[in-house]
VEXKESE-323174 format. One line per field, with one value per atom (N, C-alpha, C): residue in one letter; x, y, z; atom name. Coordinates in steps of 0.05 Angstrom, whole numbers, plus 5000, padded with zeros to 4 digits. Atoms other than C-alpha are relative to their C-alpha. Layout:
res <- A	...
east <- X	...
north <- Y	...
up <- Z	...
atom <- CA	...
This chain:
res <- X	X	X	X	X	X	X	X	X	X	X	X	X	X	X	X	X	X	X	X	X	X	X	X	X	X	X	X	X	X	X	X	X	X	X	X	X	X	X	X	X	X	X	X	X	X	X	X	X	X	X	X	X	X	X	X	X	X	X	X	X	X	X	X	X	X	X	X	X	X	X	X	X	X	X	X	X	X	X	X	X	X	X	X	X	X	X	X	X	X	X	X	X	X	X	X	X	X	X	X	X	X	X	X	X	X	X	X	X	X	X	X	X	X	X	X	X	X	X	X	X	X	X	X	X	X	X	X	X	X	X	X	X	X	X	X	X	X	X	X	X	X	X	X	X	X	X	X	X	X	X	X	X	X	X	X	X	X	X	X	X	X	X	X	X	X	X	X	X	X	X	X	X	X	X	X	X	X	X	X	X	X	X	X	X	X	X	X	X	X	X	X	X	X	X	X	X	X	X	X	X	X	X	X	X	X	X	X	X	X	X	X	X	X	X	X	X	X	X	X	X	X	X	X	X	X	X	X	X	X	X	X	X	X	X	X	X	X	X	X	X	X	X	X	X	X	X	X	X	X	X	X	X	X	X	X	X	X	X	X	X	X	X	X	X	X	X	X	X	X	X	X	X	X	X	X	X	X	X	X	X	X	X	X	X	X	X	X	X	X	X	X	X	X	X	X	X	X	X	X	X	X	X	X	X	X	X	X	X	X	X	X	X	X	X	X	X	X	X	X	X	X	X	X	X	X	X	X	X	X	X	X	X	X	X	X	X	X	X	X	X	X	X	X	X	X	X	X	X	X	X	X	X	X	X	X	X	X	X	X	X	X	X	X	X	X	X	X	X	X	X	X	X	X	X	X	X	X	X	X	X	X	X	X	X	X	X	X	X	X	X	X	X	X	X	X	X	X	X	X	X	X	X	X	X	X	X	X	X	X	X	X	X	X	X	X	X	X	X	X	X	X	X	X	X	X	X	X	X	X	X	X	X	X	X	X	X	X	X	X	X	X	X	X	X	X	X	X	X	X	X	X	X	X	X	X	X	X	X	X	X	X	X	X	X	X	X	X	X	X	X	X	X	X	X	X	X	X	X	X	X	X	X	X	X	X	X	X	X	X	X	X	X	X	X	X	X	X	X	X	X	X	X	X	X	X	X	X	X	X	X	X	X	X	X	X	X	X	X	X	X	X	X	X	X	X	X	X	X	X	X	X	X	X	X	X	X	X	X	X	X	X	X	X	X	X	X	X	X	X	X	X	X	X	X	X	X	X	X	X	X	X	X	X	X	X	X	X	X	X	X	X	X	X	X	X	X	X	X	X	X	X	X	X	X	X	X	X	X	X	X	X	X	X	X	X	X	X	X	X	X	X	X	X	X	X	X	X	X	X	X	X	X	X	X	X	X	X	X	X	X	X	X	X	X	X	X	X	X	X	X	X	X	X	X	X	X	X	X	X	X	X	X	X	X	X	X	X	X	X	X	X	X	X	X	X	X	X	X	X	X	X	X	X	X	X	X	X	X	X	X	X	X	X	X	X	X	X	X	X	X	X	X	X	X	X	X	X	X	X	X	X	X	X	X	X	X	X	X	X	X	X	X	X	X	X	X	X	X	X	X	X	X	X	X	X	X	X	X	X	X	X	X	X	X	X	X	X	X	X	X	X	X	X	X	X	X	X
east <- 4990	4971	5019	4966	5044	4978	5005	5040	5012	4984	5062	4992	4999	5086	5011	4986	5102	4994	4996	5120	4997	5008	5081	5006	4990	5118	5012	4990	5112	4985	5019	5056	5002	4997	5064	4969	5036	5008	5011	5001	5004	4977	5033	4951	5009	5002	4937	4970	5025	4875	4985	5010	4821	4993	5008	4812	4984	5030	4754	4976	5025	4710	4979	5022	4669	4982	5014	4651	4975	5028	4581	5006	5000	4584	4966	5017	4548	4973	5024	4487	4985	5009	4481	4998	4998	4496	5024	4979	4535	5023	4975	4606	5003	4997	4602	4980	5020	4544	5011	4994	4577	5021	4989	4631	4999	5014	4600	4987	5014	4566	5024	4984	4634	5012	4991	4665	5027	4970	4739	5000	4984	4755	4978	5019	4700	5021	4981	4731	4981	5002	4737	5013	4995	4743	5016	4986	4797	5004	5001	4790	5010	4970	4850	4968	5015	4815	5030	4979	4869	4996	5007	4833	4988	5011	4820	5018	4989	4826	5017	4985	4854	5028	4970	4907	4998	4997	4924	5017	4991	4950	4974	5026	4876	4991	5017	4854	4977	5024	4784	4996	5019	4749	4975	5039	4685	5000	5013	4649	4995	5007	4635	4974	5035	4563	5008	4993	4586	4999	5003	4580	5038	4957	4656	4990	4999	4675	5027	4984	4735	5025	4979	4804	5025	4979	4868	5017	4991	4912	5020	5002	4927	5037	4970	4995	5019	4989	5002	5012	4982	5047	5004	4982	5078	4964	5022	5001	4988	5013	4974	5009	4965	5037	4985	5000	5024	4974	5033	4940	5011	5001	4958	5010	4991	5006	4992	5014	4961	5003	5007	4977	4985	5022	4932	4999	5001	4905	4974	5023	4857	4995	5000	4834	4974	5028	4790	5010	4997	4781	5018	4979	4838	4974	5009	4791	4980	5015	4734	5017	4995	4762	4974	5019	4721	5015	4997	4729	5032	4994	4763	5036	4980	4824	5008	4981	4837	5012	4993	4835	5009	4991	4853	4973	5024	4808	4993	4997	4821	4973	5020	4778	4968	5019	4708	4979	5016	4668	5002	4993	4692	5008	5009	4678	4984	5022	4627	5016	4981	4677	5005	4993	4685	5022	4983	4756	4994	5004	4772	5036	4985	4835	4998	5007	4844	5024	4973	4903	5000	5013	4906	5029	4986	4952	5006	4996	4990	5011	4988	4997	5014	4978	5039	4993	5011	5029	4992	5013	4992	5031	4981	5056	5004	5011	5028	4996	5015	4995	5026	4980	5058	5021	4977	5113	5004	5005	5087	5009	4993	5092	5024	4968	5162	5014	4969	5192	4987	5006	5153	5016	4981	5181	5029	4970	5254	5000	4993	5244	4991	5008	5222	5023	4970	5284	5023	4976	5323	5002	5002	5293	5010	4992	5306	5026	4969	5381	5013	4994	5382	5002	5009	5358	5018	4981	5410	5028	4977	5463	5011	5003	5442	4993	5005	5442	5025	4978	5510	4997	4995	5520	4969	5028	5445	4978	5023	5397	4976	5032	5338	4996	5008	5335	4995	4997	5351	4970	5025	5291	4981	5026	5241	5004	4992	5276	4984	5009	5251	4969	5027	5179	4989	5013	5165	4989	4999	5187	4979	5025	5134	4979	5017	5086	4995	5010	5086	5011	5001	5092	4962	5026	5033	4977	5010	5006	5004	5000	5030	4979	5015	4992	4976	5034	4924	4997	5006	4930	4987	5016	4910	5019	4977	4940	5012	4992	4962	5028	4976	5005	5020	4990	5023	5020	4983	5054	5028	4973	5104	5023	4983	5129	5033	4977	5202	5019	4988	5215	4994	5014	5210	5000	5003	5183	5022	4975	5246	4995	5005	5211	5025	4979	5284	5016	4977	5324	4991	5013	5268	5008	5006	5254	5040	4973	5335	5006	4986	5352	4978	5017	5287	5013	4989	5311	5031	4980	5380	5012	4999	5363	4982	5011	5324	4965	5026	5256	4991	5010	5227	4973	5023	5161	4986	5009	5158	5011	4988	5204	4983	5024	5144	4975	5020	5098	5003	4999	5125	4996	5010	5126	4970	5034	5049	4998	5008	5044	5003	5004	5070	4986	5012	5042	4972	5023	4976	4993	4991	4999	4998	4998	4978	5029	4973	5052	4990	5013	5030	5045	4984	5118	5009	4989	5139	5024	4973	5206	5025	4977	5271	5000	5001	5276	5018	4989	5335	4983	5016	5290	4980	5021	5233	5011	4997	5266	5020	4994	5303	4983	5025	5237	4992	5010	5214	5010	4973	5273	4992	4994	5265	4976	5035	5195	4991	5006	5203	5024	4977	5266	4985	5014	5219	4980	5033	5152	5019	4983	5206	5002	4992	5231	4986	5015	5168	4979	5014	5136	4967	5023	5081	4998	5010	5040	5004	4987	5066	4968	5019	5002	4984	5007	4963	5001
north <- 4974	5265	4994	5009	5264	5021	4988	5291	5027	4968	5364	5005	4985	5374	5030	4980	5429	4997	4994	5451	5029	4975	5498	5000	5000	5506	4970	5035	5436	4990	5011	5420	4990	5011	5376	4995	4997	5390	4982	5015	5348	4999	5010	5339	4978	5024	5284	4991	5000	5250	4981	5020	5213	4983	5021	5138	4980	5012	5099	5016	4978	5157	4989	5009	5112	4984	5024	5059	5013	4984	5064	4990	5002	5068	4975	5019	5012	4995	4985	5059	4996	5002	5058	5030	4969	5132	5000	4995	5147	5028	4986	5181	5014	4970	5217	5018	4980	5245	5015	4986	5261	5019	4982	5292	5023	4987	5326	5030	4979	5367	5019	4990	5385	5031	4967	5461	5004	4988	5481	5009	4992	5496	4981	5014	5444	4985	5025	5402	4977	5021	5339	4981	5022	5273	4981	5033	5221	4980	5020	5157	4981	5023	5100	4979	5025	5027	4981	5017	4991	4967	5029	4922	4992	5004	4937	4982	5027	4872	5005	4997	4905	5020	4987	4950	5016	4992	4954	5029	4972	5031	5020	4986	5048	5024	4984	5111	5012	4994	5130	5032	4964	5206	4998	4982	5235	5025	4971	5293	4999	5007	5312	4990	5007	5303	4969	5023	5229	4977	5024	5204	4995	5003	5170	5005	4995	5196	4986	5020	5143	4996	5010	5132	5018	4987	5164	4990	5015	5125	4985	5027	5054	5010	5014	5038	5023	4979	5112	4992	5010	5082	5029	4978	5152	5013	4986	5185	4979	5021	5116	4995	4993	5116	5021	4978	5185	4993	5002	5177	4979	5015	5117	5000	4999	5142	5029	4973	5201	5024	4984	5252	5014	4984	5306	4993	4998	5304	5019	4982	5352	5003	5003	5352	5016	4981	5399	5003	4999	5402	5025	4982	5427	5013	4996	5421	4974	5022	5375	5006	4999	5355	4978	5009	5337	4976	5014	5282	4994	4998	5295	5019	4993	5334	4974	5023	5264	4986	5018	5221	5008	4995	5259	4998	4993	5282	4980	5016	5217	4976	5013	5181	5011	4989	5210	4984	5018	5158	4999	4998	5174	5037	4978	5251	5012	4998	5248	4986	5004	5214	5024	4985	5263	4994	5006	5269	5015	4980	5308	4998	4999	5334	5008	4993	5346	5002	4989	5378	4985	5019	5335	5016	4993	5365	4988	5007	5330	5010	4983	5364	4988	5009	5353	4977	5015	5301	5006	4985	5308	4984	5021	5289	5004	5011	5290	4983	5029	5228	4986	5021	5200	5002	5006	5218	4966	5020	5157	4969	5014	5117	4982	5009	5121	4993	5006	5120	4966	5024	5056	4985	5016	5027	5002	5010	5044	4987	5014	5010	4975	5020	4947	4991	5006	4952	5003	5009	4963	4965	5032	4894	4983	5008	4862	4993	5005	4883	4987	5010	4855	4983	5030	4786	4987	5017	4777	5003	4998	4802	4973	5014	4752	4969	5018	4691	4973	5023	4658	4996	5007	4664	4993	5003	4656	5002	5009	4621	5006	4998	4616	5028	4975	4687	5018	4988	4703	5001	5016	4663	5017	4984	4696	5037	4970	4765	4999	5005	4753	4995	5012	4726	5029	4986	4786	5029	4983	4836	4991	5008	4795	5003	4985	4813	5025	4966	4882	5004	4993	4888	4985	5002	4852	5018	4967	4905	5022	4974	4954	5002	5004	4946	4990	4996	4927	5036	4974	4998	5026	4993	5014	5001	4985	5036	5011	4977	5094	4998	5006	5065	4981	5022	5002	5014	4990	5049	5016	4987	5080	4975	5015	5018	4987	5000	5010	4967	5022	4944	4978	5023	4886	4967	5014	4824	4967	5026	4769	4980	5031	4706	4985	5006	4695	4982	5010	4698	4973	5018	4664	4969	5030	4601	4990	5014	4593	4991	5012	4594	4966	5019	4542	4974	5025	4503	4988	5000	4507	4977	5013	4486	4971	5019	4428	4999	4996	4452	4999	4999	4437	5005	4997	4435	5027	4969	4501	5024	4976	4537	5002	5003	4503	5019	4986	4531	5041	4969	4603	5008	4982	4613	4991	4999	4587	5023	4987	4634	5033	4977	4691	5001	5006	4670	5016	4998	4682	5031	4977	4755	5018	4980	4805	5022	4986	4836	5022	4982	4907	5015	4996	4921	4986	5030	4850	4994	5004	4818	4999	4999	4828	4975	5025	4793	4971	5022	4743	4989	5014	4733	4987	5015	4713	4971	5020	4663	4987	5022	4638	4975	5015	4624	4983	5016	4592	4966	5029	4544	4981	5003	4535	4986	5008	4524	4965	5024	4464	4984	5016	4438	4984	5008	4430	4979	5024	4395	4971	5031	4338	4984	5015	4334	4992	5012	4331	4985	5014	4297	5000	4971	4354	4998	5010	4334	5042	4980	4399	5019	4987	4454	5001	5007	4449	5032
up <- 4990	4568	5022	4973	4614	5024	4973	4686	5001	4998	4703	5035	4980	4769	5020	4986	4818	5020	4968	4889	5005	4991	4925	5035	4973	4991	5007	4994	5025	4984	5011	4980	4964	5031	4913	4989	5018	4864	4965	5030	4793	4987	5024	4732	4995	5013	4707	4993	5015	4669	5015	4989	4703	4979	5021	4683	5001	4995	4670	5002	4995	4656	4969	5013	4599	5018	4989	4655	5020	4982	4688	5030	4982	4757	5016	4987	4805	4997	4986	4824	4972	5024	4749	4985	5011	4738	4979	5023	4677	5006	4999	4679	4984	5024	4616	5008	4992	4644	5017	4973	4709	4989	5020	4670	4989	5015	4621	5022	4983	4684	5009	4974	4715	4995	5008	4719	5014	4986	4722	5023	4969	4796	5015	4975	4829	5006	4987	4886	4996	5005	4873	5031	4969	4938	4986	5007	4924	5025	4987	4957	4992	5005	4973	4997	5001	4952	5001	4998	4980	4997	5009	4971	4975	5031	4890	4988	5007	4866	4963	5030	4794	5005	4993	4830	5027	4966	4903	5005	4993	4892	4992	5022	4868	5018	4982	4890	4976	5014	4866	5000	5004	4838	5009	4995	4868	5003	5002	4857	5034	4981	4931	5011	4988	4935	4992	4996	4925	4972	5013	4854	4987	5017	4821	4977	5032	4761	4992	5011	4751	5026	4979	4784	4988	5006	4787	4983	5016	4732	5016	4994	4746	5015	4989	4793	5021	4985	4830	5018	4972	4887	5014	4986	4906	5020	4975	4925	5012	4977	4947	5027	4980	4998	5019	4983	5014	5015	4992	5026	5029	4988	5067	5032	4974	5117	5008	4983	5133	4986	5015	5084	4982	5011	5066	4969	5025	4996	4996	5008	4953	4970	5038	4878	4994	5018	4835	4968	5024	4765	4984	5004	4721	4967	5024	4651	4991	5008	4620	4970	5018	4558	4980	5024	4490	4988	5012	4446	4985	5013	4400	5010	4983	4447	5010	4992	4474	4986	5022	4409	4982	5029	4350	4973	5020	4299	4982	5017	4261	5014	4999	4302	5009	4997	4296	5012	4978	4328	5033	4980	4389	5005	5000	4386	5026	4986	4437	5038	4972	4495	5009	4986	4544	5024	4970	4603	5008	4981	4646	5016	4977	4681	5025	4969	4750	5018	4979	4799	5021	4974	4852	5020	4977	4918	5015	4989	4965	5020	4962	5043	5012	4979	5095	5024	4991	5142	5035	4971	5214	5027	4990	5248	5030	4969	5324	4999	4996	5310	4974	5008	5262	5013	4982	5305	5016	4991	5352	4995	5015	5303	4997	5005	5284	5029	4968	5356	5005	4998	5362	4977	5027	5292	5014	4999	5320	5025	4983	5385	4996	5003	5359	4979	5007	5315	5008	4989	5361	5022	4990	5398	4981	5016	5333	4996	5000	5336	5032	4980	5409	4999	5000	5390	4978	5019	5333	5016	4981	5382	5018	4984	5425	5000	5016	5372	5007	4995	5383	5036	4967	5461	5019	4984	5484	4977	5023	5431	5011	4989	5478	5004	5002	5490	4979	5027	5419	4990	5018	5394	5010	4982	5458	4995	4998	5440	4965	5039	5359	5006	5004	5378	5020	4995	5426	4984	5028	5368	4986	5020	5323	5021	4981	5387	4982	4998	5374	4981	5022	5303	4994	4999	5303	5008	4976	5353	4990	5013	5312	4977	5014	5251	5002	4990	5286	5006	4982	5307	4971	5027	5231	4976	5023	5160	5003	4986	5184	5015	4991	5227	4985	5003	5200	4967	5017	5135	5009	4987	5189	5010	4991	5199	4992	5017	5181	5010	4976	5231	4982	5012	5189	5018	4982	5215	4988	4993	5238	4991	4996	5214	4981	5004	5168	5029	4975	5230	5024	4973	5283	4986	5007	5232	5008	4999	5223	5023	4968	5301	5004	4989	5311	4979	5013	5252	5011	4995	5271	5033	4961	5347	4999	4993	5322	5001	4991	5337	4971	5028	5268	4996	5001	5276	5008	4989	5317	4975	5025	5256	4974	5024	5201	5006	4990	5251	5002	4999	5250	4978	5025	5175	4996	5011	5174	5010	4982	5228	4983	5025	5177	4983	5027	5122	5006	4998	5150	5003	4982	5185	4969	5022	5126	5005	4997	5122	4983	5016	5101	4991	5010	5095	4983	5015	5071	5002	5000	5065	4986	5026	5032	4982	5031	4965	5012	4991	4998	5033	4984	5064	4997	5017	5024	4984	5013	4981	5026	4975	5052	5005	4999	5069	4991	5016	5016	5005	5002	5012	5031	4977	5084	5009	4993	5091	4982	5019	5026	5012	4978	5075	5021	4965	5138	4985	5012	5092	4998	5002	5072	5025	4983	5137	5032	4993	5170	4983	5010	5121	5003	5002	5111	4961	5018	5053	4983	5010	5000	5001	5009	4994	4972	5025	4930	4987
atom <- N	CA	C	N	CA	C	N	CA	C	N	CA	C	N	CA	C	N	CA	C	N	CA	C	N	CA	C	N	CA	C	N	CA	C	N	CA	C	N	CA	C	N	CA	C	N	CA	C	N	CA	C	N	CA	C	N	CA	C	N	CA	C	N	CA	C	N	CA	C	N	CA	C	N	CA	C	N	CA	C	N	CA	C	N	CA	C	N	CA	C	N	CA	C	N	CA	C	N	CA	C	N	CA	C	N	CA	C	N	CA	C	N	CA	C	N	CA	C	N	CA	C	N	CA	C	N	CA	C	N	CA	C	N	CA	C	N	CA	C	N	CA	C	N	CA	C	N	CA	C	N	CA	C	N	CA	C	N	CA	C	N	CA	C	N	CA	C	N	CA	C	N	CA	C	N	CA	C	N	CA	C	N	CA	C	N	CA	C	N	CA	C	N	CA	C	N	CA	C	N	CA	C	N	CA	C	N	CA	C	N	CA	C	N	CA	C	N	CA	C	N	CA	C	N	CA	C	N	CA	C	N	CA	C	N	CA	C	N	CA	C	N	CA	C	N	CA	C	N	CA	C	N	CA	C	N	CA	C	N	CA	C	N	CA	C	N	CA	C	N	CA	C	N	CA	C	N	CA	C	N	CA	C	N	CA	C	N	CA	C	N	CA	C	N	CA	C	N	CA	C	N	CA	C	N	CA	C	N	CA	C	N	CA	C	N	CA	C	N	CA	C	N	CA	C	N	CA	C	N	CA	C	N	CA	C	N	CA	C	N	CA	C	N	CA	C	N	CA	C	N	CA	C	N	CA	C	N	CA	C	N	CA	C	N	CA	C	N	CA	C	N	CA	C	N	CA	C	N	CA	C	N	CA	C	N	CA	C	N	CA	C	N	CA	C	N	CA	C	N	CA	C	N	CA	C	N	CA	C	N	CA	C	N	CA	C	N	CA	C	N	CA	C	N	CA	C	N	CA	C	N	CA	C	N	CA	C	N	CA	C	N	CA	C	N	CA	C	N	CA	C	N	CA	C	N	CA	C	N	CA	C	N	CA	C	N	CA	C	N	CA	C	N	CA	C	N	CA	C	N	CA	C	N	CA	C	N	CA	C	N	CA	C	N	CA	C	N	CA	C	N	CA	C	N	CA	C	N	CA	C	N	CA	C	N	CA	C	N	CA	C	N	CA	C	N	CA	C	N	CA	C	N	CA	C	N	CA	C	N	CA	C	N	CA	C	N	CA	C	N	CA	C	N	CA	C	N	CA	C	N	CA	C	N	CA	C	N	CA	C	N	CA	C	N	CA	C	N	CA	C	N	CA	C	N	CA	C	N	CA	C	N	CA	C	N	CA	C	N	CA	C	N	CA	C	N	CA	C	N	CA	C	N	CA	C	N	CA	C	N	CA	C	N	CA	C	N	CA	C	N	CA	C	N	CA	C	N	CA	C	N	CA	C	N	CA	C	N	CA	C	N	CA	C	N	CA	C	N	CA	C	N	CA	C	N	CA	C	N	CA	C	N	CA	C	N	CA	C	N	CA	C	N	CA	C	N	CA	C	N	CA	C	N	CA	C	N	CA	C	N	CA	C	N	CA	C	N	CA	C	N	CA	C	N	CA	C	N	CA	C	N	CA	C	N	CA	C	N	CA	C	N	CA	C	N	CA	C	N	CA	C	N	CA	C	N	CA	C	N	CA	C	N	CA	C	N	CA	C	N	CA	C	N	CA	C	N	CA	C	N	CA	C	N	CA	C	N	CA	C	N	CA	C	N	CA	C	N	CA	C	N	CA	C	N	CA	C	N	CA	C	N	CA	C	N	CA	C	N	CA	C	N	CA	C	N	CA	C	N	CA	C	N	CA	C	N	CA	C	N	CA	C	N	CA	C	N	CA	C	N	CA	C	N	CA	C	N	CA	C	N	CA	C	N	CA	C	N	CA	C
């Protein structure tokens, strides 16, 4: 079944089919069962699983009294996005559908499968508490643009102007999801490793991309700063003679 959206003011509403409504839940409660119970207009709870090891846009269905009845279909980026950086969400049942409405009358063994659609709404965002956010994201890019300014005529400052920026991006993103999705500042370790490599300091420029590496980047890095890296990082193991990672 396709998506069908619309706009209700500021508010984007869509159907779509919940998925994974054969699998039995943990507790050991069955989903066709749960299903099977449900009634056109009940609200329904969606919940982000940002650490689902089968798809990091997973947002899960529950009935509110708390049992899942599956997941929103696999790879949603646009409402995982939204959920993440604080926007409202809300879902109630559009229709339980039968068997035989999902599959086609051809397959009768599967008669007895029960879906279910479901409207799901996307609100506006609480933007007292994201404003903050952003004015922090552009002053950390604008440190960013200070420290490349400040690359040819004054290295050492460049480099201390780049590592305090990775300060408080770090700082930013302890401060939660929430925040760390407003973040638009991406973190310098391109520019830092090149000046350290550049200036000699080899060991300290090997030491900064471990130092990323490790730093859960919840924006990440442009496709050409990434493969800098890479390059840059299999430059330094040679030329300190840094046994390769397995």
């Amino acid at each position: 079944m396709g998506i069908s959206v619309e706009f209700k003011g500021h508010e984007q509403s869509f159907r779509t089919m919940i998925a994974g409504v054969t699998k039995q839940n943990a507790d050991g409660t069955d989903r066709q069962a749960l299903i099977k119970a449900l009634r056109p207009g009940e609200e329904l709870r969606l919940v982000r699983e940002p650490n689902n090891p089968y798809d990091r846009y997973a947002v899960a269905v529950f009935r509110v009294s708390g049992e899942q009845l599956g997941y929103v279909p696999a790879g949603d980026r646009r409402l995982a996005d939204h959920i993440d950086m604080g926007g409202g969400v809300s879902a109630r049942v559009a229709k339980v559908l039968s068997g035989h409405e999902i599959l086609g009358l051809f397959l009768r063994s599967f008669w007895k499968t029960r879906g279910c659609v479901i409207e799901v709404s996307k609100h506006d965002f609480n933007w007292k508490e994201v404003i903050p956010y952003i004015d922090k994201s552009r002053q950390i890019e604008e440190l960013i643009k200070i420290a490349r300014s400040l690359e040819e005529g004054d290295v050492a400052t460049a480099i201390s102007t780049y590592r305090e920026s990775i300060v408080k991006i770090v700082a930013f993103d302890k401060a939660g999801r929430i925040a760390a999705s407003w973040r638009r500042a991406r973190y310098p370790i391109n520019r830092l490793s090149l000046l350290l490599e550049t200036n000699g300091d080899l060991r300290e420029a090997y030491d900064e991309i471990l130092q990323y590496e490790r730093f859960n980047d919840f924006l990440g890095l442009l496709s050409e700063d990434g493969k800098s890296i890479t390059a840059r990082k299999r430059r330094l193991s040679r030329k300190l003679s840094i046994k390769p990672e397995p």
